[in-house]
C-alpha positions as CSV (number, residue, x, y, z in Angstrom):
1,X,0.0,0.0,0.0
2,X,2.0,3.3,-1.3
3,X,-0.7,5.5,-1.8
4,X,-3.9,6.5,0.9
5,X,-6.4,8.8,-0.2
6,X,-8.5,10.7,3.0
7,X,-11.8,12.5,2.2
8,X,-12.4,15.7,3.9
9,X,-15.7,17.8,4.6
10,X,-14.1,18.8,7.7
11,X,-16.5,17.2,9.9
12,X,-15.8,15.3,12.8
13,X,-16.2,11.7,11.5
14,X,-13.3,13.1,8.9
15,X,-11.4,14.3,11.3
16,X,-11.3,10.8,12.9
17,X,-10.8,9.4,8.7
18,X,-7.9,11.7,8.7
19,X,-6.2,10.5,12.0
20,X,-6.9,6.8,10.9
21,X,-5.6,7.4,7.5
22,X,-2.3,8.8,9.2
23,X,-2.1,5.8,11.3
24,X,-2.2,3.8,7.8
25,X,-0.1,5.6,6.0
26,X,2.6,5.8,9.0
27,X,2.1,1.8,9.6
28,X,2.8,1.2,5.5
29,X,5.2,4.2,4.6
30,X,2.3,5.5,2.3
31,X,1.9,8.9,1.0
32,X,-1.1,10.6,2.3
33,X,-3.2,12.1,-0.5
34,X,-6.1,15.2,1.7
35,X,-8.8,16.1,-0.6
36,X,-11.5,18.4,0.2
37,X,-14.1,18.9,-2.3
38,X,-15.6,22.4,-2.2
39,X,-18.9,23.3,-3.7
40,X,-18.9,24.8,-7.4
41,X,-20.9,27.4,-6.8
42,X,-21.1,29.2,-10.4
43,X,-22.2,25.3,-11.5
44,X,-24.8,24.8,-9.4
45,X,-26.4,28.2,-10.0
46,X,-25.8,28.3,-13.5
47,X,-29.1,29.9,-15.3
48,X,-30.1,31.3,-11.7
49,X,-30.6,35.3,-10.8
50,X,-29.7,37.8,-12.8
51,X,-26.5,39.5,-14.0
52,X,-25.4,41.6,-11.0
53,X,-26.1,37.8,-8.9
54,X,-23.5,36.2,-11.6
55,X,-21.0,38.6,-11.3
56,X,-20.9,37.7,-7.3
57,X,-20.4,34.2,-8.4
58,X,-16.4,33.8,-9.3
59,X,-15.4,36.1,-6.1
60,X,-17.6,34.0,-3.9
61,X,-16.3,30.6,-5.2
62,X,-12.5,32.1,-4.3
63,X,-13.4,32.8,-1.0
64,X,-14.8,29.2,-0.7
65,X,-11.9,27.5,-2.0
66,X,-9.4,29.8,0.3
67,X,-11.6,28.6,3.4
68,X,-11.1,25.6,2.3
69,X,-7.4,25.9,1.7
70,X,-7.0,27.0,5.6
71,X,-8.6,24.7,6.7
72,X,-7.3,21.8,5.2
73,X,-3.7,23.2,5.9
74,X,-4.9,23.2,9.6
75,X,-6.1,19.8,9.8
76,X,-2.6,19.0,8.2
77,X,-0.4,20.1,11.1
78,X,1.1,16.5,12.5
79,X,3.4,17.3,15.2
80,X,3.9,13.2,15.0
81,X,7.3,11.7,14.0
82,X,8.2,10.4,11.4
83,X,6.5,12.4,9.4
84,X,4.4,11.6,6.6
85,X,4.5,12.6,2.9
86,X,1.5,14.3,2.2
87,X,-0.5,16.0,-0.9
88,X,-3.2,17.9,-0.7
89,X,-5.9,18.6,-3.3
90,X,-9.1,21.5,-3.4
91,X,-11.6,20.4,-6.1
92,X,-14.4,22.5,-6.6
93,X,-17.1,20.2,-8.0
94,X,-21.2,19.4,-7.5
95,X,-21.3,15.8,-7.2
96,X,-18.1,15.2,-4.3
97,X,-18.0,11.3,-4.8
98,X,-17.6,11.6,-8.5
99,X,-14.7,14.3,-7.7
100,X,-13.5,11.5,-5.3
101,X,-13.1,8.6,-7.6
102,X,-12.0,10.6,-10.2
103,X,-8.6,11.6,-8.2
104,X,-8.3,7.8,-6.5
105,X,-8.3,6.6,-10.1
106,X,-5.5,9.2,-11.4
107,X,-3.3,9.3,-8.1
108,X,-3.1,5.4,-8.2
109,X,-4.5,5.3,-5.1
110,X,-4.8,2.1,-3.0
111,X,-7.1,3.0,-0.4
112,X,-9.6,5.6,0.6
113,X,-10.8,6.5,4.0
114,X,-13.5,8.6,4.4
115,X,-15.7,9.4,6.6
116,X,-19.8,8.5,7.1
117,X,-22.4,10.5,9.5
118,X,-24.6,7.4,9.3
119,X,-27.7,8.7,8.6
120,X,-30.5,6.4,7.6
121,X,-33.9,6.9,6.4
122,X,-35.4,9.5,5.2
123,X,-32.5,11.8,5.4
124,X,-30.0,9.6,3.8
125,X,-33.0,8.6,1.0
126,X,-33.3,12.9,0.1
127,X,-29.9,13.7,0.8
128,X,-27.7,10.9,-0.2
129,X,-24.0,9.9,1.2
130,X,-20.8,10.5,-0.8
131,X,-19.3,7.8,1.7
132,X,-22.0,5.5,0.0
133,X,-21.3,6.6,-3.3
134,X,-17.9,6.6,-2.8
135,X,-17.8,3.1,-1.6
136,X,-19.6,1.5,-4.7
137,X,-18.0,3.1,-7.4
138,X,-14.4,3.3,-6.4
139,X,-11.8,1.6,-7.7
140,X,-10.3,0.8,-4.7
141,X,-11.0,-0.4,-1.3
142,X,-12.7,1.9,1.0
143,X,-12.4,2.4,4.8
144,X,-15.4,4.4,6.2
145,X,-14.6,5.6,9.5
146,X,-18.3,6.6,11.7
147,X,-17.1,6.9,15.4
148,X,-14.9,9.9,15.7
149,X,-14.2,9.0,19.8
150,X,-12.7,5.1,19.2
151,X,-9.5,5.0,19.4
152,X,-7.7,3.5,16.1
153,X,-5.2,0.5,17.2
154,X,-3.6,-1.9,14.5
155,X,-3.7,-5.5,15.1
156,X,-0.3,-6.7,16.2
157,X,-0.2,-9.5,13.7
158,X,-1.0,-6.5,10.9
159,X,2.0,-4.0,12.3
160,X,4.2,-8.1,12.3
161,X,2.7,-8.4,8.3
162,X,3.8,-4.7,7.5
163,X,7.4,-5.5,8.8
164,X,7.7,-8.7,7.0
């Protein structure tokens, strides 16, 4: 496993994605691929409003992606030793799983963690989950990580297989 791919909405179930994906990619001597997937704003409002609206539209999707930039950088501070090599990635997109997929599939990536609210019912039936989505069309295995306050231990026999 060289290459670990960790969804971000910045959430704390991808928070605790981002710490298990260290662990991973720390255990294996992976690089540890960070993508956040901000809204495309100008897409999804396409044909909406009228012209002053539009022209709001390319200074508002900066100041998305430059949230997004700190805090992804922020989430990236690992005080941990050794450290990890890292790449980061803002995509501006409306459909984040497709965004997903797309960037496991070009970065070669071996594994995605991500992580999943767990809604059920009615609100996962109108709203959907990317972690779902993610899970059945990627071309990789996926690790979907729901309980943020469990701590993340490797299996000894899995650390013994790693050094092997």
């Amino acid at each position: 496993m060289k290459n670990i791919l960790v969804a971000t909405d910045f959430g704390e179930a991808a928070d605790a994605a981002l710490a298990y994906g260290r662990t991973l990619a720390r255990t294996f001597g992976a690089t540890l691929h960070v993508i956040h997937v901000a809204e495309n704003v100008i897409m999804r409002n396409a044909g909406l409003g009228g012209e002053s609206y539009i022209t709001l539209l390319p200074d508002l999707q900066r100041d998305i992606e430059a949230s997004a930039r700190k805090q992804l950088d922020e989430r990236l501070i690992d005080d941990d030793r050794p450290a990890i090599p890292t790449k980061s990635s803002i995509v501006t997109s409306i459909v984040p799983a497709r965004s997903i997929v797309e960037y496991a599939k070009n970065a070669g990536i071996d594994l995605v963690v991500i992580g999943t609210h767990g809604r059920g019912g009615l609100t996962r039936l109108f709203m959907g989950s990317v972690a779902e989505r993610v899970v059945r069309t990627s071309p990789c295995p996926v690790l979907t990580v729901h309980h943020p306050e469990r701590e993340f231990v490797l299996p000894d026999a899995l650390v013994a297989t790693t050094k092997a």
